[in-house]
Every structure is written in structure tokens, then in C-alpha cells.
C-alpha positions as CSV (number, residue, x, y, z in Angstrom):
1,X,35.4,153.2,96.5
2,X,37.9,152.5,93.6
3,X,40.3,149.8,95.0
4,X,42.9,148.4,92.2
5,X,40.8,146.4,88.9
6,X,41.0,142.4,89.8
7,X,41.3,140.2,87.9
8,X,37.8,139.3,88.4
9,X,36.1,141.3,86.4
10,X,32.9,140.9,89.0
11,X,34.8,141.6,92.3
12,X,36.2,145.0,90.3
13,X,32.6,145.9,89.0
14,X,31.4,144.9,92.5
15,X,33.9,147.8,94.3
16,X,32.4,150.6,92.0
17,X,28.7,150.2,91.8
18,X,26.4,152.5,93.9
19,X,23.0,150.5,94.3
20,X,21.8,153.1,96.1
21,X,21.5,156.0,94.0
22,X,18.5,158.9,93.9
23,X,17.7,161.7,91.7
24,X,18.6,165.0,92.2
25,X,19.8,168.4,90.4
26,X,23.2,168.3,89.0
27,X,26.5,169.3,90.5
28,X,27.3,173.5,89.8
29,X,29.6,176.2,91.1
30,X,27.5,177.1,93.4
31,X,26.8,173.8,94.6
32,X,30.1,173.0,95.3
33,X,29.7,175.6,98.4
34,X,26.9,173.3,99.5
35,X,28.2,170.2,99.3
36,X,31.1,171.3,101.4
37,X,28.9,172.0,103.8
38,X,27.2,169.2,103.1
39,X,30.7,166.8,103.9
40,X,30.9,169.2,107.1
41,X,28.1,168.3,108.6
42,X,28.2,164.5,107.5
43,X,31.5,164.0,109.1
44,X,30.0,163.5,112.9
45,X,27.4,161.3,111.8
46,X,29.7,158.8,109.8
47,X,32.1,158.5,112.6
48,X,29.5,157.9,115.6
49,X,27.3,155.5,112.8
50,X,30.5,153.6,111.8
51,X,32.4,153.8,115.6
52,X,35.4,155.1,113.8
53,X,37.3,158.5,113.6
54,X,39.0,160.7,111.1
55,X,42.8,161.8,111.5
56,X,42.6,164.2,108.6
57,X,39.5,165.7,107.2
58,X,38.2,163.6,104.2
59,X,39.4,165.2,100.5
60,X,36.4,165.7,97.8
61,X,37.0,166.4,94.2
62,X,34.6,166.3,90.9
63,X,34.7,164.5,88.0
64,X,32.7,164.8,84.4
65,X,31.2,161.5,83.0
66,X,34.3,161.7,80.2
67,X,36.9,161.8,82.9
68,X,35.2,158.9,85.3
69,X,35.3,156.5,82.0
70,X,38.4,157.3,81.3
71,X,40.0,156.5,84.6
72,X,37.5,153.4,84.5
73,X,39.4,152.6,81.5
74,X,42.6,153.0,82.7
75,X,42.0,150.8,86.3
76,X,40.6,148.4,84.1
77,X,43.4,148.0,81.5
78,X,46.1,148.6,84.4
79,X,44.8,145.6,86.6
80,X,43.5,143.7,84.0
81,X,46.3,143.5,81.1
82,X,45.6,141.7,78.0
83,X,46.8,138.4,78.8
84,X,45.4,138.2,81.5
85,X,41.9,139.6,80.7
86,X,41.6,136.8,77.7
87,X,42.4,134.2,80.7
88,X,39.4,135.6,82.7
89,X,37.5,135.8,79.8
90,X,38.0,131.9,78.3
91,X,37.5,130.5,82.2
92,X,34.3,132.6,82.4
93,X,33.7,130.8,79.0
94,X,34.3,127.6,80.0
95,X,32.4,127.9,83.2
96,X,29.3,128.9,81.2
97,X,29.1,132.2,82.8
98,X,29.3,134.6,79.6
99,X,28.6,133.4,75.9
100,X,31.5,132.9,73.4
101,X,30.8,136.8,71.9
102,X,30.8,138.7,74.7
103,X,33.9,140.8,75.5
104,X,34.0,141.8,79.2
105,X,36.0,145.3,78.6
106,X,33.2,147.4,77.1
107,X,30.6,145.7,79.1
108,X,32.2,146.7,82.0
109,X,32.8,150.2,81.5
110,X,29.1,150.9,80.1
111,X,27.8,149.6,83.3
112,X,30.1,151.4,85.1
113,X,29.5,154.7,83.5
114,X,26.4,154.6,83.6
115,X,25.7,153.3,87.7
116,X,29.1,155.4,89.4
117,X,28.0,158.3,90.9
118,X,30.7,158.8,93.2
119,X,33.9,156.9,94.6
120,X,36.5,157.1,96.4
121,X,39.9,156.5,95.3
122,X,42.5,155.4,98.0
123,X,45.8,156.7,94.9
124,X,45.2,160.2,96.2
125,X,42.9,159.6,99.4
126,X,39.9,161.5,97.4
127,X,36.6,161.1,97.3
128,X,34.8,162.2,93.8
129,X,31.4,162.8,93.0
130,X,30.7,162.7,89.2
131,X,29.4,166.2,87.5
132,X,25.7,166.2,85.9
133,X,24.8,163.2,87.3
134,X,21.4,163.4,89.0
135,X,22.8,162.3,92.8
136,X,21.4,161.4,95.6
137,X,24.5,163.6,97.3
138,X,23.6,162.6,100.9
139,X,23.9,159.0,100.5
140,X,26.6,159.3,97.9
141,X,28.7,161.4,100.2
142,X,28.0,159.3,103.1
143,X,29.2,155.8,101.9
144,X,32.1,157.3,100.2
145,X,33.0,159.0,103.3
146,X,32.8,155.5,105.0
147,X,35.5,154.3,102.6
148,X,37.7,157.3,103.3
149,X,37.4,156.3,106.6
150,X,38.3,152.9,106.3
151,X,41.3,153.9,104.3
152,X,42.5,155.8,107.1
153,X,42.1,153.2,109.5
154,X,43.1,150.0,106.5
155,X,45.2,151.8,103.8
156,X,42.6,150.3,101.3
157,X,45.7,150.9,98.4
158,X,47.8,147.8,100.1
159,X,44.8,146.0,101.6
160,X,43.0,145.7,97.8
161,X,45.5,143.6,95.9
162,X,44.6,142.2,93.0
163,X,46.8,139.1,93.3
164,X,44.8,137.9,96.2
165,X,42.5,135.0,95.4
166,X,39.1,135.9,93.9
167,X,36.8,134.3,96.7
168,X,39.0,136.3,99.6
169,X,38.7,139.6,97.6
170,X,35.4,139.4,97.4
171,X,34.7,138.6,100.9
172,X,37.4,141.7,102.0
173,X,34.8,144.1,99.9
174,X,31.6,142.7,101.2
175,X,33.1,144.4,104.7
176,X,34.0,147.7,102.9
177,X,31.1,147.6,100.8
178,X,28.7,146.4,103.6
179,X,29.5,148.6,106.0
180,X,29.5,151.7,104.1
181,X,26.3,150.6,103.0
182,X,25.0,149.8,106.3
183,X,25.8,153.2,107.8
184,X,24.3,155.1,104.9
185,X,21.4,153.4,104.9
186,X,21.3,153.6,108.9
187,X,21.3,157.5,108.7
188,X,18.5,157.7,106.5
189,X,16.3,155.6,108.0
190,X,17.5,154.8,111.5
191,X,14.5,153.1,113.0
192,X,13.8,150.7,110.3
193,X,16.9,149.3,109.7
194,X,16.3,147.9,113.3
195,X,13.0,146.1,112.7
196,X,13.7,142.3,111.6
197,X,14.0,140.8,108.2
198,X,14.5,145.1,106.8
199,X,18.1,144.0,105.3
200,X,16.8,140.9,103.7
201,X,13.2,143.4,102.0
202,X,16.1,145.9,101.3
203,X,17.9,143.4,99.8
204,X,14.9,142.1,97.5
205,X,13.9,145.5,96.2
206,X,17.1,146.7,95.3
207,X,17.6,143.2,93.4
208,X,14.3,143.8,91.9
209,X,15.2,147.2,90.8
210,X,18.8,146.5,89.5
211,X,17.5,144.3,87.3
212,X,16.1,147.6,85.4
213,X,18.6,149.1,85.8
214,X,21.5,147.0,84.9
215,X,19.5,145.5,81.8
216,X,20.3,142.1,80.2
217,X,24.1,141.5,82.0
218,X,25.1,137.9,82.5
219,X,24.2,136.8,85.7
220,X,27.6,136.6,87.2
221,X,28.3,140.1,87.1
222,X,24.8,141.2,88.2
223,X,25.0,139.5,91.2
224,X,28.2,139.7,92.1
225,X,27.7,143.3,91.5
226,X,25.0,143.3,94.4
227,X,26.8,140.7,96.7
228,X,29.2,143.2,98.4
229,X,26.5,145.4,99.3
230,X,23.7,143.7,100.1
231,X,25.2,140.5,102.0
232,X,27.8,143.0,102.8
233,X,25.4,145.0,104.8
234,X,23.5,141.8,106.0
235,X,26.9,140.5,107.7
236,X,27.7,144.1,109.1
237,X,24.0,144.5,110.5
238,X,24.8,140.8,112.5
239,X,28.5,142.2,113.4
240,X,27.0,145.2,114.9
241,X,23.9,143.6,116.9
242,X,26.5,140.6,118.0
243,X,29.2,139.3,120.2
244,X,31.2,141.1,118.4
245,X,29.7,144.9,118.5
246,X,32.8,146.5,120.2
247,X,35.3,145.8,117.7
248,X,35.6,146.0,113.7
249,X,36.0,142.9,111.3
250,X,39.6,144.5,110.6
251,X,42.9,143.4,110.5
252,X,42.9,139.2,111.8
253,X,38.8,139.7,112.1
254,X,38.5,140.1,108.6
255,X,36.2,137.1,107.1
256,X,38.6,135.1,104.8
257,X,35.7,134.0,102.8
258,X,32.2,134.7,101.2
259,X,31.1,131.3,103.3
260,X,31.5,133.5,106.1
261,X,29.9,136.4,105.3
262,X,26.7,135.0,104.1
263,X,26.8,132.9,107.3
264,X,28.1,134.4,110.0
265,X,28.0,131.1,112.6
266,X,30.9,129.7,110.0
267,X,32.6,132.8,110.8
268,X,32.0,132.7,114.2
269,X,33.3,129.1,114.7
270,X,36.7,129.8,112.3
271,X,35.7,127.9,110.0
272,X,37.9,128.3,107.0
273,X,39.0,126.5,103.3
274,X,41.4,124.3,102.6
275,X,44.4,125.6,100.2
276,X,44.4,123.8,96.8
277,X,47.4,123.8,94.1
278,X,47.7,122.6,91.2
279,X,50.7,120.2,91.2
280,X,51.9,120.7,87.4
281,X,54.0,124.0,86.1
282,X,52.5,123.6,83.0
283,X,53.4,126.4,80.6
284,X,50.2,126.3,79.0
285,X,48.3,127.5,82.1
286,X,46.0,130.6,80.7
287,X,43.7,131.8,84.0
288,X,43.6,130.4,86.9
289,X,42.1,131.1,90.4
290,X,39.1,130.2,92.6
291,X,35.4,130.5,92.9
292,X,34.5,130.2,96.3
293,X,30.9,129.9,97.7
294,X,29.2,132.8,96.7
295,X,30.1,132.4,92.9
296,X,29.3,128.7,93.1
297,X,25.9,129.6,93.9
298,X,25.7,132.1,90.9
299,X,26.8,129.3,88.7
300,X,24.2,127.0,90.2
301,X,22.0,129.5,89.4
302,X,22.4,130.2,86.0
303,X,22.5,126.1,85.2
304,X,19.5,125.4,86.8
305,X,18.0,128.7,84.9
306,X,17.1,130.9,88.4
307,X,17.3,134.5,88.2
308,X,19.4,135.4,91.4
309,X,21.3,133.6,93.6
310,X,19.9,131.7,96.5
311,X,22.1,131.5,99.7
312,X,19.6,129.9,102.2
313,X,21.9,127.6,103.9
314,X,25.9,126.1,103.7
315,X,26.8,123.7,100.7
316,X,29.5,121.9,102.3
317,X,32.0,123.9,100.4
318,X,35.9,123.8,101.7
319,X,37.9,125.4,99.3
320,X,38.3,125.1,94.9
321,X,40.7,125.8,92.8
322,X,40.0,125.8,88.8
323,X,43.1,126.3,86.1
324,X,42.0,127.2,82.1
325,X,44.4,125.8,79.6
326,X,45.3,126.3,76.1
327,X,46.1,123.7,74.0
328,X,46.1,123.5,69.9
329,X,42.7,121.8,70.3
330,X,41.0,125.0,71.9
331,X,40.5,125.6,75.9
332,X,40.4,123.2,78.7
333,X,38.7,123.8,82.1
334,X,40.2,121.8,85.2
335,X,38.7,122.5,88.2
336,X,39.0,120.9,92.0
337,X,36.3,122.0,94.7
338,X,36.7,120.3,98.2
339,X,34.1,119.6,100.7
340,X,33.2,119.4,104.6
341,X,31.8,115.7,103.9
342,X,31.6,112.8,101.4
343,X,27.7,114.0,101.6
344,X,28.3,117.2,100.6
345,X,31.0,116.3,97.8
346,X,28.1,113.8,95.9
347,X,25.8,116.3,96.1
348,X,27.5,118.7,94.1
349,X,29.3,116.1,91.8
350,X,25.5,114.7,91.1
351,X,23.9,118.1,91.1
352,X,25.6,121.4,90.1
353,X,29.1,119.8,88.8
354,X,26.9,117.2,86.7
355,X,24.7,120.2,84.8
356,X,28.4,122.2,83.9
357,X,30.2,119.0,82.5
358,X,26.6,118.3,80.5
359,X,26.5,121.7,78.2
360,X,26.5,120.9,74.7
361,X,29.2,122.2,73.3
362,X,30.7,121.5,69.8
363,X,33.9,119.1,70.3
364,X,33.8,119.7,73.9
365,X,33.0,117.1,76.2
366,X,32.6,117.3,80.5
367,X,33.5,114.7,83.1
368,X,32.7,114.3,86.7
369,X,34.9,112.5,89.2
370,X,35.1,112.4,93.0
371,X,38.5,111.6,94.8
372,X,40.1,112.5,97.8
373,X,43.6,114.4,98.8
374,X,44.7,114.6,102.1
375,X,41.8,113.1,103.6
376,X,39.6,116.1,102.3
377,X,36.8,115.0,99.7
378,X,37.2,116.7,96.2
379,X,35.3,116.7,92.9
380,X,36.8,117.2,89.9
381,X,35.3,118.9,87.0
382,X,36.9,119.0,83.7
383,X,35.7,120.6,80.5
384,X,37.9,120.4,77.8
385,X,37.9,119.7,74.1
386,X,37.4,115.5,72.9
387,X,40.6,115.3,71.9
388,X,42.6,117.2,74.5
389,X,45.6,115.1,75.3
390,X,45.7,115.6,78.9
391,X,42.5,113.6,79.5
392,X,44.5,110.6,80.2
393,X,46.3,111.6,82.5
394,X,44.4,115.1,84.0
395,X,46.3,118.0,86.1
396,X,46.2,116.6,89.7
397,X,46.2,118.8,92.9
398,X,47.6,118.9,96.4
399,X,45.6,119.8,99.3
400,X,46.9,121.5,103.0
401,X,45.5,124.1,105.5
């Protein structure tokens, strides 16, 4: 599925990857007979696999690897203007999530080209498989199918907005994602996705594998690459064995936030974040946006120098909202998380929150500070050059359901 670029340059990687990919004999004239057929005979099996039906058969097209970079290109480019795109890039920077040299635009479009197989593009409601690359065309077909589907049942275009915050976005794919991922895998190997603990060994090899095949990437994008379909699948595989089996996590049931998809009780009990916003219109406001659980563990991660992302049980996270600003003496990171408890708030100010304000940096210095708003318990983070003029008197925030 190709939804609109974010402005998260993860959450847009994230909608285009195929983790799932096999090797096969490239796409021909002739073959396109077969894999008619092919989409023919699939369409049954997606709609009593996903509990969905289509209005219109499903539209397939191919591509050549020249063509899909090129409208990678363009998605990116469209969605992710300049201005905006050096934003993204000096908050990633800031955050420690991508060194100072790194430029995000070729990154993403040689991971891309290289990993897409197929996708499905909600502009013209088509699916496209790429030409002389060595599919695996059954499960290829299948999870695109799955988004075409969806769109006709969600009108992905409208639902996929990039202006939507980054930790909700994310969350919205991990259902698209997940599910088409859960019904692909599901008609391929129908009794063992059954047997307990399969989605979290699936989930561990195809980590194990991606790191082959993605190569040295920053760890951001690798797993947030991965989140929305393996925790996507995970939280579909609970939907579907759960309270909730006879309906979809569409519409008002969609889960607001990655808390809930990697734990499904939070969900359950409605659980959801606070809304942060900056008080100041400052004009020199660069980037800003949120985190949200999922990416909080990436970054805690990557500080404490794991390889993957560990979501074994809730941090006590209630909402964040970071802003990057420029200023004549280079970048400045602000950035407000909130928290269930005061428990949960000192843990991360004395854990992961400490580690990021402690990077050595050349005339950059970090600070730590817990406060409250509205009753809620906050930490603030700041990163920001030594002479920044702002540090005496720092961006504040408001806080409200």
C-alpha cells in the first residue's frame, strides 16, 4: 500500500515495505495471463480470511523498477517538501536518531527500491506489482489485495493524511499493515499461525532477517519499518481471537495510539494520551510533532546501545510533544512527554530522558526537568546549543484531553 509520504520519514517507509518477500521468476507477457488468474482465484480467500467483501473487482497494473522509484520520488518530494523534510531531518538530529551527514531522501528511496515488490496505490484504486523482480506473487498479491479491500471499505486516500500526528499515523498503519499481513500469512500457513507464541517466532526471524536485508540503516527506520507489520499482525491476531472477533478496528475502533496496539488491554480499557501544545507562536518553530510509545522505545534503544526495540510491558507513557527550533546559534530540541504517574515520569527523566540530554555534543548542552500541567506529570527534555537564548525562560506547554 502507498498511502500519502508523512512527514515521518519512518511511518512513510513503514507503509511501503514488503517484509515478506520470496523468490520467484520474473513478471512476462505471458505471465500476466497467470497472474490474472492468479488475483481470480485469490479474491475468495482474502474476503473470507479478512471477513470483508469487494464492491468492485480489485484493479492490477505493472510497474518497472525505473517507474516505482520514480513515483517513490515523487510521493516523497510531494509529502515531504523541502522545508519541511530539513525539519524532520534536524529533530531526528537532535533526538540522536540519524548522524549529522546523513540525508534521509536517498536513503529512503534505495531502501525502498530495493525491498517494494508490490503496492497498492489508493490515487487510482490499483494494485502494482513491480516487473523483474523475483516475487513471491502469491503473498504479494494477497496483502496488496487486503489493502484494496480496505480502501474500499476506509477510502485509505482521506484516511492517510499526512498532517495527522506521527504516533496516531503509525498506529492507523499497524491496522492496515497488520492485517494484510496477518491474512497473508494466514493463507499460507493456516494451522501454524494458530499455535501460541507463532507471531512473536515470526516476528523474531523476520527481524533477524531484515537486518540482512536492510543493511546498516539507523535504527529508527529499521524498526519502525517492521513495527506496522509485525506488531501490526500481533494486534490483529488478538483482535481476531478476542472480544472483539465480529467487528473490525475501523472507523471509532481504530487504536489512537501505538500504546495500544503493542498492548491490547490499554486498548481495551480506552486508555488514551493526553493532548500537548506548545503555548508560544514562535516563528522560529522548524519541525515539530510527537513520538509516542513505540518510537520512545526505539530511542531507548539506540541510547542504551540494543539492537531492536523491546516492548515487554507499558512505560507509563501519556502523550509528548517535541518542537525543533532554529536560532542563529544552531538547533534547539524542546520536548514535553507526560505520564500515567509521578513513578513513571522519574523513571524516564532518570533513565532514557537523562542518556539524550547527556550526548556530547560540541556547544550543545541537555537538561532534564520534571513539572506538572493540569495535574498530569511531565518531563521536559531540552537540547539546545550553550548559548541559546531561550534557556532562561524555555517554550512552556498546555495540557487537556
Amino acid at each position: 500500500m502507498v498511502p500519502d509520504v508523512p512527514r515521518r520519514l519512518a511511518a512513510a517507509a513503514a507503509a511501503l515495505f514488503l517484509v515478506a518477500g520470496c523468490r520467484g521468476r520474473p513478471i512476462d507477457a505471458d505471465r500476466s495471463t497467470e497472474i490474472q488468474h492468479l488475483v481470480d482465484s485469490l479474491v475468495p480467500l482474502v474476503e473470507e480470511a479478512s471477513g470483508l467483501a469487494f464492491s468492485t473487482p480489485p484493479q492490477w497494473a505493472l510497474r518497472t523498477p525505473e517507474q516505482l522509484r520514480d513515483f517513490l520520488q515523487n510521493k516523497f518530494r510531494e509529502d515531504l517538501p523541502p522545508e519541511i523534510l530539513n525539519g524532520l531531518e534536524t529533530a531526528y538530529r537532535l533526538f540522536g536518531f540519524i548522524p549529522d551527514t546523513l540525508q534521509l531522501e536517498p536513503l529512503y528511496l534505495d531502501v525502498l527500491s530495493q525491498q517494494v515488490q508490490g503496492f497498492y496505490e489508493p490515487d487510482s484504486a490499483t494494485l502494482f506489482l513491480v516487473e523483474e523482480a523475483q516475487l513471491g506473487t502469491v503473498i504479494t498479491l494477497t496483502h496488496e489485495l487486503v489493502h484494496a479491500l480496505q480502501d474500499q471499505h476506509l477510502s485509505l486516500d482521506s484516511l492517510l493524511d499526512p498532517r495527522a500526528p506521527n504516533d496516531r499515523l503509525m498506529a492507523l498503519q499497524a491496522v492496515l499493515e497488520g492485517q494484510a499481513q496477518f491474512v497473508s500469512v494466514s493463507l499460507i500457513a493456516e494451522e501454524q499461525v494458530q499455535q501460541e507464541g507463532f507471531w512473536d517466532l515470526a516476528a523474531d526471524e523476520t527481524r533477524r532477517a531484515a537486518v540482512g536485508q536492510l543493511g546498516d540503516i539507523p535504527l529508527v527506520l529499521r524498526e519502525s519499518l517492521l513495527f506496522p507489520y509485525l506488531d501490526g499482525a500481533r494486534f490483529m491476531a488478538w483482535w481476531f481471537s478476542g472480544p472483539l472477533a465480529d467487528t473490525m478496528p475501523y472507523g471509532p475502533r481504530m487504536p489512537v495510539s501505538t500504546e495500544q496496539v503493542l498492548f491490547p488491554n490499554r486498548y481495551l480499557a480506552g486508555e488514551v494520551p493526553v493532548h500537548i501544545s506548545f503555548t508560544d507562536s514562535s516563528d522560529a518553530v522548524l519541525y515539530q510533532d510527537g513520538l509516542g510509545e513505540f518510537e520512545i522505545r526505539v530511542l531507548q534503544a539506540q541510547l542504551t546501545g540494543q539492537t531492536r526495540a523491546h516492548a515487554n510491558s507499558p512505560i507509563g507513557w501519556n502523550g509528548d510533544r517535541y518542537r525543533a527550533y532554529r536560532s542563529p546559534q544552531g538547533p534547539a530540541l524542546v520536548w514535553y512527554t507526560a505520564w500515567d504517574d509521578s513513578h513513571s515520569a522519574d523513571r524516564f527523566a532518570e533513565g532514557t530522558a537523562a542518556l539524550l540530554a547527556g550526548l556530547p555534543r560540541a556547544g550543545v548542552r541537555g537538561a532534564v526537568e520534571r513539572t506538572v500541567a493540569g495535574g498530569v506529570p511531565l518531563v521536559r527534555v531540552i537540547v539546545a546549543p550553550i548559548d541559546w537564548p531561550a534557556w532562561g525562560s524555555p517554550p512552556a506547554v498546555a495540557v487537556g484531553p
